[in-house]
C-alpha positions in Angstrom: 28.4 10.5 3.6 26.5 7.4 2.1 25.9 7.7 -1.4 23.0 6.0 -2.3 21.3 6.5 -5.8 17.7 6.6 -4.9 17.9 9.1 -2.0 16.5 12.2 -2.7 17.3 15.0 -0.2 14.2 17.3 -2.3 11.8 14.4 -1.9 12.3 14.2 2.1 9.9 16.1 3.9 11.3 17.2 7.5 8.9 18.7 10.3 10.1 21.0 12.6 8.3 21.3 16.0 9.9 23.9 18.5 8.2 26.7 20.5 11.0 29.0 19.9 10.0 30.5 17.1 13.9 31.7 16.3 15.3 27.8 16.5 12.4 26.7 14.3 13.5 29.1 11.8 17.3 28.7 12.2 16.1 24.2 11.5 14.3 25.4 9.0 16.8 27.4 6.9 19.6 25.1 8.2 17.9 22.2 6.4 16.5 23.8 3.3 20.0 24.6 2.4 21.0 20.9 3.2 18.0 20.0 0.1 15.4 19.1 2.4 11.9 20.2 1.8 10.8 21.7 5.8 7.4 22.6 7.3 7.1 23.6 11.0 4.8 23.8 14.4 5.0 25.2 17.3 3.5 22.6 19.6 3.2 18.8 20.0 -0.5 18.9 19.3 0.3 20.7 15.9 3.3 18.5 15.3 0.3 15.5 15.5 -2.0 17.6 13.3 1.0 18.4 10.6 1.9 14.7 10.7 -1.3 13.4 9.7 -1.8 16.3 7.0 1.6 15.8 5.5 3.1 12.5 6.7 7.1 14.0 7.0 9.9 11.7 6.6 11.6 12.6 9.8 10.5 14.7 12.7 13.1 16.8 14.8 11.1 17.3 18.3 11.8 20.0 20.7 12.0 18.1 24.6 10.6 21.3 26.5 8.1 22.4 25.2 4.3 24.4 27.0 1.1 21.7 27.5 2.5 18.9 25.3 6.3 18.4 25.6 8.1 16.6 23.6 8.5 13.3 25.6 4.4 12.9 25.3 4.4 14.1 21.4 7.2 11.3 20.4 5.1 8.5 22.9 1.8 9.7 20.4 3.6 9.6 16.9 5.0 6.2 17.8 1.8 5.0 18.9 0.3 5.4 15.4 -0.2 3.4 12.9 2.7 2.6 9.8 5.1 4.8 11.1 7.7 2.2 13.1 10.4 3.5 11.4 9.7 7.1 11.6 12.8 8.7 12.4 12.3 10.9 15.1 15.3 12.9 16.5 15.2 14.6 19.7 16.7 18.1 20.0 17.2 19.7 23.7 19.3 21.4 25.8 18.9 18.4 28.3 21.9 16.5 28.5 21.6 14.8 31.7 21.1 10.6 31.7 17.5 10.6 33.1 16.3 12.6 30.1 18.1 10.9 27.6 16.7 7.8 28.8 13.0 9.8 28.9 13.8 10.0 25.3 14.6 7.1 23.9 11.6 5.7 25.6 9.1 7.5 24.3 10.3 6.1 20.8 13.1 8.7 19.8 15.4 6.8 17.6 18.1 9.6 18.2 19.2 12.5 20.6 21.0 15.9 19.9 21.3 18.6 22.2 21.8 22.3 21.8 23.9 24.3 21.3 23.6 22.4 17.9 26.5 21.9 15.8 25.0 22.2 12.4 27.4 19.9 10.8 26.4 16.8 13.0 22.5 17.7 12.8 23.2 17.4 8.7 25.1 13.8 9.2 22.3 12.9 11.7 19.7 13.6 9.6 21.2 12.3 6.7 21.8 8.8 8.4 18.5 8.7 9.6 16.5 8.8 6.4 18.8 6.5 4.6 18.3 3.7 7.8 15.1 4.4 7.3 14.8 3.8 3.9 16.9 0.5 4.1 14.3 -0.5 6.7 11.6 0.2 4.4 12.9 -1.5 1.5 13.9 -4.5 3.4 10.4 -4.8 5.0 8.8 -4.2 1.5 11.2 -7.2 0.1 10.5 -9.6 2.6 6.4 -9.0 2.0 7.0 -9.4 -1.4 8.7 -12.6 -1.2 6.1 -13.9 1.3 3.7 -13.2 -1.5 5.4 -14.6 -4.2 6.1 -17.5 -2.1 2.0 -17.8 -1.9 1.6 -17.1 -5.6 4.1 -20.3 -6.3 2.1 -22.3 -3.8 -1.5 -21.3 -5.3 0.1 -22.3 -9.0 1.7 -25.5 -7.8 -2.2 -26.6 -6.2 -4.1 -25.7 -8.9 -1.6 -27.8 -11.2 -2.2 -30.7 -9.1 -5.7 -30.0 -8.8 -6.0 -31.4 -12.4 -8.2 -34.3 -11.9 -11.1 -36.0 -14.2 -12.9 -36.4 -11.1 -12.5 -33.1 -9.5 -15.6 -30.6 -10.3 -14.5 -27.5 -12.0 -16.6 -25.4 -9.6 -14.9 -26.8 -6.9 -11.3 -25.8 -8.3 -11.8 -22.8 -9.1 -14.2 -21.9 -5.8 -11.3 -23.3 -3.6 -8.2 -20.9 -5.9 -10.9 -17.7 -5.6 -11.0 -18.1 -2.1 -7.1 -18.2 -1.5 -6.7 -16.0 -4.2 -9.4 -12.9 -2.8 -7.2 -12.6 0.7 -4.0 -12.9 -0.9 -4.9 -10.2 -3.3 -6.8 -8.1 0.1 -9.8 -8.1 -2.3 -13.8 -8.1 -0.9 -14.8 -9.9 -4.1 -13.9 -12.0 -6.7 -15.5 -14.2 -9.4 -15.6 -16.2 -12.7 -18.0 -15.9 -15.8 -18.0 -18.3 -18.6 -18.8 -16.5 -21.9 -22.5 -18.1 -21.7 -23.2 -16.2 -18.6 -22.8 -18.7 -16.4 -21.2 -17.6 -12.7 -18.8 -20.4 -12.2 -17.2 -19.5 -9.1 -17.5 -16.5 -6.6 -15.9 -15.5 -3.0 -17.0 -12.9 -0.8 -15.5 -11.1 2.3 -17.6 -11.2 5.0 -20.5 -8.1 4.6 -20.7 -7.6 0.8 -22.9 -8.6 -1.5 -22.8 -11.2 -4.2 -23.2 -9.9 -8.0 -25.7 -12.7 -8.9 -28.7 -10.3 -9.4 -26.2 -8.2 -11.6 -26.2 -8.8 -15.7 -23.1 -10.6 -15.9 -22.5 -8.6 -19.3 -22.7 -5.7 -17.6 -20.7 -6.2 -14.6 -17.9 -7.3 -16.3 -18.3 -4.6 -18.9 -18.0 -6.5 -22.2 -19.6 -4.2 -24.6 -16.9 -2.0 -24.0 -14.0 -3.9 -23.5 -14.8 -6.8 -26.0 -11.7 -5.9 -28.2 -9.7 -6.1 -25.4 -10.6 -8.7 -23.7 -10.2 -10.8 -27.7 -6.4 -9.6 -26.9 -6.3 -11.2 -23.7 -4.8 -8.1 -21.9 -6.0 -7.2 -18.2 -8.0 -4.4 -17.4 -7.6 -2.3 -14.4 -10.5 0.4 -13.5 -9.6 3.4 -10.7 -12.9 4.5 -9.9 -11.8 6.3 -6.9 -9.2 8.7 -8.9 -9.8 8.1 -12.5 -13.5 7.5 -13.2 -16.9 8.8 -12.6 -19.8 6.6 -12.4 -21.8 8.9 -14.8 -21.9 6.4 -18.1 -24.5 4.5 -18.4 -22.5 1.4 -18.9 -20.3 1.7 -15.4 -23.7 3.0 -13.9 -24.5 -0.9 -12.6 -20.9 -0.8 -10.7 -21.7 1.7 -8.5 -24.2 -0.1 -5.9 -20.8 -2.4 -5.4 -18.9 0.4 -4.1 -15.7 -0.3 -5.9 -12.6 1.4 -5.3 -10.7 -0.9 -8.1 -11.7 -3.3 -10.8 -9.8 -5.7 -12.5 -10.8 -7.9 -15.5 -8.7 -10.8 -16.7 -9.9 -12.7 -20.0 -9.4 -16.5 -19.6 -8.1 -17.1 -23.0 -8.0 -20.7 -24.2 -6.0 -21.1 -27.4 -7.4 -17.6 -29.1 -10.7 -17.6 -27.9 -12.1 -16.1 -24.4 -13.7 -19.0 -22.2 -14.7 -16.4 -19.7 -13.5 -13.6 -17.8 -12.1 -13.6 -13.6 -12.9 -10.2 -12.2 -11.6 -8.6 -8.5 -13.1 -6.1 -6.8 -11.3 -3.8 -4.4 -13.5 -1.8 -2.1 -12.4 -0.9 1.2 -8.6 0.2 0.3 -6.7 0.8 -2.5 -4.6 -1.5 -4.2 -1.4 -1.3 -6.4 -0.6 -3.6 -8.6 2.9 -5.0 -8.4 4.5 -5.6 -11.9 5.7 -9.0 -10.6 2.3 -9.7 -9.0 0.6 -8.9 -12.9 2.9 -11.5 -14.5 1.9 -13.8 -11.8 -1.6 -13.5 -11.8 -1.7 -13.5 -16.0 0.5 -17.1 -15.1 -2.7 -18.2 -13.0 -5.3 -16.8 -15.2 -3.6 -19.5 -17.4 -3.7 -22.2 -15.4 -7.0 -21.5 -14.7 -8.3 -21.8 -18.4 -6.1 -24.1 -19.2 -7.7 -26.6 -16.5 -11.3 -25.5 -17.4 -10.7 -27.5 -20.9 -8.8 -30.5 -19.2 -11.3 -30.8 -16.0 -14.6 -30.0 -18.2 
């Protein structure tokens, strides 16, 4: 057995879809003892409606089963969205090569057949959560090194962006607008401390925050202090907050999801503050991707002394 540190057999949630009530209970036990959280249905179109309630980490799928076998349940769970790697193991008394071949494409990624020897089921199920894991990680490695790729590219522009010549408007419009769709953000903006709304980009569909007091929108009253520190601030209005104080109460006609609110600090004093709004999806912020962005919120004020 692989022994891998950050595999968790009680985090693993394992659906079990069979019609025989008697084998969904024998699963169910038989992987409960193994560590494994279970939860079961009897059908394919409750296997679908426990998927999207509880989003399992492996499905083991019945072949035969009454109006949706489980050929036409595995072709619908691999048609959804985000769940490619979804280990999903077949269990049957099939054995022949026709069904075997039905199986693996409909999107099974394994096959077992009954009787079931318990012992291989655990070693199957084992290996498929830790594939599916590596997969996982390795996707979620090469994203981030696609976006730190873009983060070194955005840096490297804005440092040769340093011109006399070059407007500051115009540099920081042109790192907004780069910066808002790296970041999967609908808006994004920058306030001088006089007011003044230096730069601003805008998905496609939202509104601009011009007719908005810019102390307001960027909260200042509240967070002076800790903007003075030149630490971010990150709001969760969708979990943490309700739009009930009479200082967030301007927000809420922007429909945010998440705010962020990054001082620009030249020397020890604020020259203005870059905000992001998230609206349509959440976001989570990467440690990395923090250290990067307070890198670029440098730059950024930096360049507003030596361009000005």
């Amino acid at each position: 057995m692989v022994n891998n540190p950050t595999f968790k057999r009680e985090d693993c949630l394992i659906l079990i879809v069979d019609d025989d009530r008697t084998m969904r209970n024998l699963l169910k036990i038989a992987m409960e003892e193994e560590g494994y959280r279970a939860i079961e249905a009897k059908n394919g179109q409750q296997c679908l409606e426990e998927y999207h309630r509880h989003q399992p980490d492996i499905v083991l799928l019945d072949a035969i089963m009454p109006e949706m076998d489980g050929f036409t349940c595995c072709q619908k769970l691999r048609s959804l969205n985000n769940n490619h790697y979804l280990p999903i193991l077949m269990i049957t008394a099939l054995d022949d090569q026709d069904s075997i071949d039905q199986a693996f494409m409909a999107g099974a990624t394994d096959y077992i057949t009954k009787p079931i020897f318990w012992s291989v089921l655990s070693q199957r199920v084992h290996h498929l959560l830790l594939t599916c894991q590596a997969l996982r990680e390795l996707t979620l490695l090469k994203s981030h090194l696609v976006k730190q790729q873009q983060w070194q590219r955005l840096a490297h522009q804005i440092t040769h962006q340093w011109q006399p010549s070059l407007k500051l408007k115009s540099l920081f419009q042109d790192c907004l607008e780069q910066l808002r769709k790296q970041l999967d953000a609908e808006r994004m903006g920058i306030h001088r401390m006089d007011g003044k709304l230096i730069a601003e980009s805008i998905a496609s569909g939202y509104p601009s925050v011009k007719t908005l007091e810019w102390e307001k929108m960027t909260l200042l009253d509240r967070y002076r202090a800790t903007y003075e520190q030149g630490e971010t601030i990150r709001l969760d209005f969708s979990q943490e907050l309700k739009l009930c104080n009479e200082d967030l109460a301007p927000l809420e006609q922007l429909g945010l999801k998440h705010l962020t609110l990054i001082p620009l600090m030249v020397k020890k004093d604020i020259w203005g503050i870059l905000w992001i709004h998230h609206c349509s999806s959440d976001y989570h912020w990467e440690t990395w991707e923090i250290d990067c962005l307070i890198h670029l919120r440098d730059l950024l004020a930096v360049s507003s002394k030596i361009v000005e």
